[in-house]
C-alpha positions in Angstrom: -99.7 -22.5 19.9 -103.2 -21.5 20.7 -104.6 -25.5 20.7 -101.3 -26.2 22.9 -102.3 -23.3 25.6 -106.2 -24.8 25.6 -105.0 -27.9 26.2 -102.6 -27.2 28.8 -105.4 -25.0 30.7 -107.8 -28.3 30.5 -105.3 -30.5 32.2 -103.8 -28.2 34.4 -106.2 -27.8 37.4 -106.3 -32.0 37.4 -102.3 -31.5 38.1 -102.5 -29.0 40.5 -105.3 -30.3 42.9 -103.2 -33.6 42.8 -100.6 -31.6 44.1 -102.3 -29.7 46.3 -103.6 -32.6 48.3 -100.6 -34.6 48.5 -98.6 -31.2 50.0 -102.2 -31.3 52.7 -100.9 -35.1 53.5 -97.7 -34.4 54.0 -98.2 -31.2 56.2 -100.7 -33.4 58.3 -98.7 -36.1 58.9 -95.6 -34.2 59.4 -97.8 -31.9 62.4 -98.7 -35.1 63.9 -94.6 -36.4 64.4 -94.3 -32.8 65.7 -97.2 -32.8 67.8 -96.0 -36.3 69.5 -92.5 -35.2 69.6 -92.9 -32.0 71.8 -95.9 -32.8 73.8 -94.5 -32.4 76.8 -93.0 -29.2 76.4 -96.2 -27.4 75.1 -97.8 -25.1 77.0 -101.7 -25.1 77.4 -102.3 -28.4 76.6 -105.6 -30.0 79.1 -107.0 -33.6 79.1 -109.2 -33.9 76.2 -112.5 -35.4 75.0 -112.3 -36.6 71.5 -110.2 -39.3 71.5 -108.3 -41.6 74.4 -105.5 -40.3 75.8 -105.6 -37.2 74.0 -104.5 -33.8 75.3 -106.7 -30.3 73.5 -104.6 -27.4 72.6 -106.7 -24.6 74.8 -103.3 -22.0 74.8 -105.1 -19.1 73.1 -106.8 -17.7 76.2 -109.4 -15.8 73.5 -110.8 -19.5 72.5 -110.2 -20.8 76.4 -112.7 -18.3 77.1 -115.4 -18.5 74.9 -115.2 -22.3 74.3 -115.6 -22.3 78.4 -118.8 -19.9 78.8 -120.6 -21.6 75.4 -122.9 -22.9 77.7 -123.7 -19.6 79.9 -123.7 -17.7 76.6 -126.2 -19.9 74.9 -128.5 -20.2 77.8 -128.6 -16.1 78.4 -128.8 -15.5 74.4 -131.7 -17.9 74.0 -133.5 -16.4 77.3 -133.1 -13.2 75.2 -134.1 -13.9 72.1 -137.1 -15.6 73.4 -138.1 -12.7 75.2 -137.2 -10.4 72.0 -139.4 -12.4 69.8 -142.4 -12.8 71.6 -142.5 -9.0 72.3 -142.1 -8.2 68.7 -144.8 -10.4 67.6 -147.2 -10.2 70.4 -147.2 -6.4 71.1 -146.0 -5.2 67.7 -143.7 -2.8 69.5 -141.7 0.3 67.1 -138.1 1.2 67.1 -138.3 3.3 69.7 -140.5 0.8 72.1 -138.2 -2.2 70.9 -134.9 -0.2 71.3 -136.1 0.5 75.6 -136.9 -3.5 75.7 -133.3 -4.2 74.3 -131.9 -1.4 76.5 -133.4 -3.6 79.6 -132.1 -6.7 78.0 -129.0 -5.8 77.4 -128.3 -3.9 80.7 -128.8 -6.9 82.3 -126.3 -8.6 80.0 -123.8 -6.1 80.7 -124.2 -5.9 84.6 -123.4 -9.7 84.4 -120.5 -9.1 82.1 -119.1 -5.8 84.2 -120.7 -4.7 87.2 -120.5 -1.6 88.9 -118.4 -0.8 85.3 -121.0 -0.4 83.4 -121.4 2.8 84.7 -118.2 3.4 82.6 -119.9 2.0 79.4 -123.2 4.8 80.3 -120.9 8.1 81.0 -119.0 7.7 78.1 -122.0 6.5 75.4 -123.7 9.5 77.1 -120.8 11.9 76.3 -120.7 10.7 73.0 -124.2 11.6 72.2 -124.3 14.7 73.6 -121.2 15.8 71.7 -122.8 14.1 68.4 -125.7 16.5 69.2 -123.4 19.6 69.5 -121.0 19.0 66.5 -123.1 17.0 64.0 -124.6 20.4 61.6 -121.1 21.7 62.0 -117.5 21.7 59.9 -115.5 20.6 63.2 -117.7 17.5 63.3 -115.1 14.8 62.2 -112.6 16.5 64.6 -114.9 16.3 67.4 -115.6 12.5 67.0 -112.6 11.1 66.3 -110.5 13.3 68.7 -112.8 12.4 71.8 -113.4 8.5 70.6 -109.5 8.4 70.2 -109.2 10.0 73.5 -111.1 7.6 74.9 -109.9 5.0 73.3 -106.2 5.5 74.7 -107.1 6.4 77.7 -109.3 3.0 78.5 -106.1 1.1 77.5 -103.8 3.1 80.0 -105.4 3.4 83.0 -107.0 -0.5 82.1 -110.7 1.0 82.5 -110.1 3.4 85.8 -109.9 1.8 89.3 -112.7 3.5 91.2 -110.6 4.5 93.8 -109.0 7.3 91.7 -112.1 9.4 92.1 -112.1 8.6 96.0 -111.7 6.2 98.8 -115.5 6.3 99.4 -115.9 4.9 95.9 -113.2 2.1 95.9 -115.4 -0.4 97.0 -117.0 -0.5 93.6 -113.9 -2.3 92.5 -115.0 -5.3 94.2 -117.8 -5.5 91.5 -116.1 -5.4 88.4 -118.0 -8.1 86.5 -116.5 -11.5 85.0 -115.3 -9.4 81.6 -113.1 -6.3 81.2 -115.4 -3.4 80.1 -112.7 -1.6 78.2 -111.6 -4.5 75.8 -115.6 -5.2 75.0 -115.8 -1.5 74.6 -113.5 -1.3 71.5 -116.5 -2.1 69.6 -119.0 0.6 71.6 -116.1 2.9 70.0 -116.9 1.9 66.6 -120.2 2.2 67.0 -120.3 5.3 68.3 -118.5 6.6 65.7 -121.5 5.3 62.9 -123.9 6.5 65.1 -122.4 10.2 64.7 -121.3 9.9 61.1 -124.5 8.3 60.1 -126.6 11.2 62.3 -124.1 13.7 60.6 -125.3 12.5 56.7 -128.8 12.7 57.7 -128.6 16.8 58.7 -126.7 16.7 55.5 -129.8 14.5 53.2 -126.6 13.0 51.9 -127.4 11.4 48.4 -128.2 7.6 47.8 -129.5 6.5 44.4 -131.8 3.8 46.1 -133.2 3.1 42.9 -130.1 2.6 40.8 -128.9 0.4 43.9 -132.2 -1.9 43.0 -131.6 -2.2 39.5 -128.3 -3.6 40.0 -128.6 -5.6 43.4 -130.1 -9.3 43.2 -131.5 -9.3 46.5 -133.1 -6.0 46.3 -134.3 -6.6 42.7 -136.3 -9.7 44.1 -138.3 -8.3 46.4 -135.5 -8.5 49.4 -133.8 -6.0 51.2 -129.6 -6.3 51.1 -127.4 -5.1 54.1 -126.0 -2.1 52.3 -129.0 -0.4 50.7 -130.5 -0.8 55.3 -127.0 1.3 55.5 -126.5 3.3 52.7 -130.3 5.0 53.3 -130.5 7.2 55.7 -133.1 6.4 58.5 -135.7 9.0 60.2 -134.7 11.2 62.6 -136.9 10.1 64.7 -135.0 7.1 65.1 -132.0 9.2 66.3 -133.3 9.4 69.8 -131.2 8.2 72.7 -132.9 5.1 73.6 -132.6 3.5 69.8 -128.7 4.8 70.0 -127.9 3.2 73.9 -129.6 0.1 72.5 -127.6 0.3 69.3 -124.2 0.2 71.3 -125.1 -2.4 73.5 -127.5 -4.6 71.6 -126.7 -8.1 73.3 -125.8 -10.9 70.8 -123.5 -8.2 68.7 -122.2 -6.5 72.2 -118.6 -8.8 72.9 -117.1 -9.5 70.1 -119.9 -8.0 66.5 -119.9 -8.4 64.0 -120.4 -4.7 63.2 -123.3 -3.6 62.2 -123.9 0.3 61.2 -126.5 2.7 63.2 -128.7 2.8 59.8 -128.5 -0.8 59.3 -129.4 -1.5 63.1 -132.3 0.7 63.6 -134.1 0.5 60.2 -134.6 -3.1 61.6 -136.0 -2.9 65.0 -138.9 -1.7 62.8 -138.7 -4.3 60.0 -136.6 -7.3 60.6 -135.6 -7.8 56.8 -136.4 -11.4 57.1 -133.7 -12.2 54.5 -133.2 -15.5 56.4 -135.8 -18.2 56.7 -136.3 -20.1 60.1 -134.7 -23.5 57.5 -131.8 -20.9 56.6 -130.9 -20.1 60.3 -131.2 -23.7 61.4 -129.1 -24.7 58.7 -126.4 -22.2 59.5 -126.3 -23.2 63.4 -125.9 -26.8 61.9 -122.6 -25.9 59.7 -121.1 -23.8 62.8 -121.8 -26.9 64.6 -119.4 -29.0 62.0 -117.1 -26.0 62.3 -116.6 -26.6 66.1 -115.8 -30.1 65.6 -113.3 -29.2 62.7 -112.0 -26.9 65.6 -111.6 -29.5 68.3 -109.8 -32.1 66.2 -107.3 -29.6 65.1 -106.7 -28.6 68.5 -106.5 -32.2 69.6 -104.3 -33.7 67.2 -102.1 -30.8 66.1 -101.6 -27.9 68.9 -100.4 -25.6 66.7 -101.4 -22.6 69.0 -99.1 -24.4 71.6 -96.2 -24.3 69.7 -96.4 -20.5 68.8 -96.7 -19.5 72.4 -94.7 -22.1 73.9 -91.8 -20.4 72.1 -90.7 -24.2 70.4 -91.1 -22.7 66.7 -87.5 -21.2 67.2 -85.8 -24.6 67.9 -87.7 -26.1 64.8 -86.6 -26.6 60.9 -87.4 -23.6 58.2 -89.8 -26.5 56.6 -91.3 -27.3 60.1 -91.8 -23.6 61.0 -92.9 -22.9 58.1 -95.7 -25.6 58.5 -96.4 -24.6 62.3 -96.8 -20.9 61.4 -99.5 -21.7 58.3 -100.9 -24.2 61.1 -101.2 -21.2 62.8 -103.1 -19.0 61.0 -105.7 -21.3 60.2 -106.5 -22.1 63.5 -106.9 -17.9 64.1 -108.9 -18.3 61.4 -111.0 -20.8 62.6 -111.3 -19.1 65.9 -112.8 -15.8 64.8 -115.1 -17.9 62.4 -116.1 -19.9 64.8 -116.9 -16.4 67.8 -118.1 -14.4 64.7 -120.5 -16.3 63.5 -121.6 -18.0 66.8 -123.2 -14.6 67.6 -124.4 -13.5 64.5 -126.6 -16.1 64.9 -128.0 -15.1 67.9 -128.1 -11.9 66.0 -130.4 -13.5 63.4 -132.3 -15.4 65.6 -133.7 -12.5 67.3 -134.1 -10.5 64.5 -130.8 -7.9 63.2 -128.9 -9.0 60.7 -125.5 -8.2 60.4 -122.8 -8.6 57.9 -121.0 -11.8 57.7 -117.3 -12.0 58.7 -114.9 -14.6 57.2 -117.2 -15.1 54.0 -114.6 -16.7 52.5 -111.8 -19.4 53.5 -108.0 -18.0 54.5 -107.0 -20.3 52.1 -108.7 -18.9 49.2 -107.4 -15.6 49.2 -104.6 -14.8 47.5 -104.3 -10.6 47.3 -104.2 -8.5 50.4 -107.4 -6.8 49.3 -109.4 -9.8 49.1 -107.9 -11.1 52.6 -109.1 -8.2 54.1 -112.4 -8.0 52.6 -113.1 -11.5 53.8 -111.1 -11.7 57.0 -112.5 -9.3 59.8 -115.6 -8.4 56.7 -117.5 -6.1 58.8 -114.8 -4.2 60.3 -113.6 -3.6 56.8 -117.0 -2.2 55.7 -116.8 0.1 58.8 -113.3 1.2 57.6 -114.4 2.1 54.2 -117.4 3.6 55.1 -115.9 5.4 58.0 -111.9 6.2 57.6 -111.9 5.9 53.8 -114.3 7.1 51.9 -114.3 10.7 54.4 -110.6 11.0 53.7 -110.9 10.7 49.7 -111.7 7.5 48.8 -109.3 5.9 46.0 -107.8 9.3 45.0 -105.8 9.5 48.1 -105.9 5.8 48.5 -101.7 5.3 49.3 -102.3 7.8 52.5 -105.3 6.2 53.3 -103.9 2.7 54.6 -101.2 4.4 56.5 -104.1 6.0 58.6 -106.7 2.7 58.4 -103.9 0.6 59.5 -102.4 2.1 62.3 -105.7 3.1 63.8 -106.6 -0.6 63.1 -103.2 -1.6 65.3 -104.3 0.9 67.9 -108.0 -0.1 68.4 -107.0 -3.9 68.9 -104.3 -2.8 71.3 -101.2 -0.3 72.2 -98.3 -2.5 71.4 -95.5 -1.8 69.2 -96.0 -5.9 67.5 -99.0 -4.8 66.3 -97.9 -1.1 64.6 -95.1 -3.2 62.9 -98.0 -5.8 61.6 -99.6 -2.5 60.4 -97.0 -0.7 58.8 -95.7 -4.0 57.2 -99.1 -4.6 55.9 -99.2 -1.2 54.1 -95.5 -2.0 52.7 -97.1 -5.0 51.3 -100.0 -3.0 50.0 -98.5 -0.4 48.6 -96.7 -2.7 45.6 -99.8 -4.6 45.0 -101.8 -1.8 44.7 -99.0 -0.3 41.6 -99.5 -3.8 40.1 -103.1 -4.1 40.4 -103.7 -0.7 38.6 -100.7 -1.4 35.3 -102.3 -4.6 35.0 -106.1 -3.3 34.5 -105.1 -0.9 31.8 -103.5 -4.1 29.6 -105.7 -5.4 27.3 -105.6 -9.3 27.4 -107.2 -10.2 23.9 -105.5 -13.6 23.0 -104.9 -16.7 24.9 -101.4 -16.3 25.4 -102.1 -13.4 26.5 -104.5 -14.4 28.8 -101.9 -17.4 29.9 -99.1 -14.5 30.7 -101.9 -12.4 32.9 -102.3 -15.7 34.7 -98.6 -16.3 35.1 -98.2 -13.1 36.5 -101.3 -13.3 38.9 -100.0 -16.4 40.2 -96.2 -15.1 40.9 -97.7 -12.2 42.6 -100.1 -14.0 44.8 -97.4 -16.2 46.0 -95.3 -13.2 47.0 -98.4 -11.7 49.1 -99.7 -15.1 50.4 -95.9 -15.2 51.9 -95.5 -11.6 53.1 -99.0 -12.1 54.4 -98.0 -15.0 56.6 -94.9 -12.5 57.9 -96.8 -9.9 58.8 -99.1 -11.7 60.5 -96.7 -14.4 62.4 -94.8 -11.0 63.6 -98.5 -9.4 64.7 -99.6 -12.4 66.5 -97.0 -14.3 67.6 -92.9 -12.7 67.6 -93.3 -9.0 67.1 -91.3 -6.7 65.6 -87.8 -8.4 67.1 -88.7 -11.7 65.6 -88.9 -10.3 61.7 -85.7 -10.4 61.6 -84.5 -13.3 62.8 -87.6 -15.3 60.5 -85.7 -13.5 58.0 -82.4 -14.2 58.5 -83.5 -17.9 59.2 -85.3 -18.5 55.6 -82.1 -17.0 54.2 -79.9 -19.3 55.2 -78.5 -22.4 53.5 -81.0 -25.1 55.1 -83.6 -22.3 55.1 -83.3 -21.1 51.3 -84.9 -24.2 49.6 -87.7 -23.9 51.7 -88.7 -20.6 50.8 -88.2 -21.9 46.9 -90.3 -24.2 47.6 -92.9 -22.6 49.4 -93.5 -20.1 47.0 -93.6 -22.9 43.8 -96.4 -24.3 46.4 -98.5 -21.0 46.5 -97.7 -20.1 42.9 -99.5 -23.8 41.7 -102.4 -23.2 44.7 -102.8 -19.7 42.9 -103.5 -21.0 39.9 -105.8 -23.6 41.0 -107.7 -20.7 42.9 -107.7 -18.8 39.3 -109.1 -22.0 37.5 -112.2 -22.2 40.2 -113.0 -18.7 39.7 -113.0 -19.1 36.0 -115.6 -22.2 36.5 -117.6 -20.1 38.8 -118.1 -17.0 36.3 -119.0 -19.4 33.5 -121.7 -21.5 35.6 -123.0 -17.9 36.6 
């Protein structure tokens, strides 16, 4: 029996890539008879540059805009990073020199991006601080922070970041100058900044403990002479560097300011005195070269396939269970693409002039197959923040099933105050909850033979094509339907034509699983 399961387990990933790529032909040619079918009722659709004739799918207005100002937002990033570099390395400036330069920088940045607004952005980063200041050797400090960041928070979104004519006529000509950007969607990200900025101020009055010499023993990086992005954010940095110029230049620090990724306080200003150099000038050309090939995977998808155009042209209701169901993973990728594409466009810059910040998307959409590895790997820095931030303050794993009730829903808030997006968050946490059961019963079996071993992989596989598909739910009914569509995706997959389709589309992820488990196995034994 043994021999038979060895066997099995050396032919098996053969069988399963096979299958895998002929479902990837299949899905591309049947997108392409859709695409040509429906182009004329597709929204969003302009004259495109790839190919003759063909029309690019430019209906996501988050990718309109930043595929349209790639050419103002290179030109102003390499201006600054120029600048940034040749001051570092001709005048040998500190942190708290450095931090005034990328104050200047930067403020120029923003009054391009918001005008007379970024008064706004200055007010409230200065209220921050001084409240930080007040609160941060007290025991109200976590209710002062987040009750005011919150606050604020809210209160941007309603009033859709205050007409200046609410504090008087004489003032309501300001609104003329409001920049080319809305100031209170950038500042979603000044929020979670100045939230580390307190916290990470807060540990310091505190000498909270970090074993940086346990942390070296274990880490590669550090353990050859480098320095990894969570020992620059687990130790604490002077107090010194606490000042109000190194924290306004934190929250507004230019190539991480629209979109991050997020980088922590600690992390940000233990390198305007040290740039940790991780990357080599080859290394950072070499990774501007692959996001170059990942723009061009971008634009052929969005020339050939327009699957963004069918989700907000409405069409995926009048289509097949198998062709929505082929539309909506269409779907996803290219959202993944996207933010792979914004994120690591200006982490670049971020490297080029000397931060580093954590990568987001480190691995493919298609690769994960638990809810805890897609969100580790999906929005990666934001998760880091979470833990570090929301987590770990409110008890870490022993309170862990209250803790994504609160993460989530302040997740849904802070991209937005819509009830779509509460329902992807509460649906994500009913997803989460199961998994997280399974996850713990199955790390106290002890898998000692190989059928044993075959069974955990069985099991692994079922459940990971349960998540990959309540995963695609909960994120078609975020992004795309809301709440009032769940039901009727539902009550569409359940029917008679819909029914085999669901079968099999979870036999599909249940093989794709296991091939996923068969490359990590390779991987850990070339290690």
């Amino acid at each position: 029996m043994t021999g038979v399961v060895i066997g099995w387990k050396r032919k098996e990933p053969a069988f399963l890539l096979l299958y895998i790529v002929v479902v990837f032909i299949y899905f591309i040619h049947r997108t392409l008879q859709l695409a040509h079918e429906h182009r004329s009722k597709l929204y969003g659709l302009h004259p495109g540059w790839l190919f003759p004739h063909s029309l690019n799918d430019v209906s996501d207005a988050q990718w309109r805009n930043f595929r349209g100002n790639l050419p103002i937002l290179t030109s102003v990033f390499a201006i600054f990073a120029v600048v940034a570099n040749a001051l570092k390395a001709f005048l040998s400036l500190g942190a708290k020199s450095m931090s005034i330069s990328w104050i200047l920088i930067s403020l120029a940045y923003l009054a391009y991006l918001h005008g007379a607004c970024t008064i706004y952005i200055l007010l409230i980063a200065s209220a921050n601080y001084i409240l930080v200041m007040i609160f941060a050797r007290t025991k109200y400090f976590s209710f002062a922070i987040w009750g005011f960041n919150i606050f604020v928070l809210v209160c941007n979104r309603i009033y859709e970041g205050y007409s200046f004519s609410i504090f008087g006529e004489q003032w309501a000509y300001l609104d003329n100058f409001r920049g080319t950007f809305r100031w209170h969607i950038c500042f979603n990200f000044v929020i979670l900044r100045m939230v580390s900025f307190g916290y990470d101020y807060h540990w310091a009055n505190q000498q909270r403990h970090f074993d940086q010499r346990k942390h070296i023993q274990r880490c590669h990086t550090c353990k050859s002479g480098g320095i990894c992005y969570q020992l620059l954010q687990e130790r604490s940095v002077p107090i010194d560097n606490f000042s109000f110029s190194v924290y306004l230049s934190y929250l507004v620090y230019a190539p991480l300011y629209l979109a991050g990724p997020i980088i922590s306080f600690n992390a940000f200003a233990s390198q305007l005195d040290m740039p940790t150099r991780i990357f080599a000038t080859r290394d950072v050309l070499w990774y501007g070269l692959r996001w170059i090939f990942s723009f061009m995977i971008i634009e052929i998808m969005n020339h050939l396939f327009h699957y963004n155009a069918f989700a907000v042209s409405g069409l995926w209701r009048s289509l097949s269970p198998m062709d929505m169901f082929i539309i909506t993973y269409g779907v996803l990728n290219f959202m993944w693409l996207k933010f792979f594409l914004i994120w690591r466009y200006f982490r670049l810059w971020s490297l080029i002039s000397g931060i580093e910040a954590p990568e987001n998307m480190p691995r493919c959409i298609n690769n994960c197959y638990n809810l805890e590895s897609f969100w580790k790997n999906w929005h990666a820095s934001y998760n880091r923040w979470l833990v570090r931030y929301i987590y770990i303050p409110l008890g870490g794993s022993r309170t862990k099933f209250l803790n994504i009730w609160v993460i989530f829903t302040f997740v849904a808030i802070w991209h937005d105050l819509e009830w779509k997006l509460l329902s992807w968050a509460w649906l994500t946490c009913l997803f989460f909850i199961p998994e997280m059961v399974a996850k713990s019963a199955i790390s106290t079996l002890q898998v000692e033979t190989a059928s044993g071993e075959l069974l955990s992989r069985e099991l692994k596989a079922v459940a990971g094509a349960i998540t990959i598909t309540c995963l695609m739910v909960a994120n078609f009914a975020g992004y795309v339907v809301g709440p009032s569509g769940v039901n009727w995706i539902i009550s569409r997959f359940s029917s008679r034509e819909g029914l085999p389709v669901l079968c099999w589309m979870m036999v599909t992820f249940y093989l794709a699983v296991k091939l996923i488990l068969h490359i990590e196995d390779a991987k850990r034994k070339q290690q």
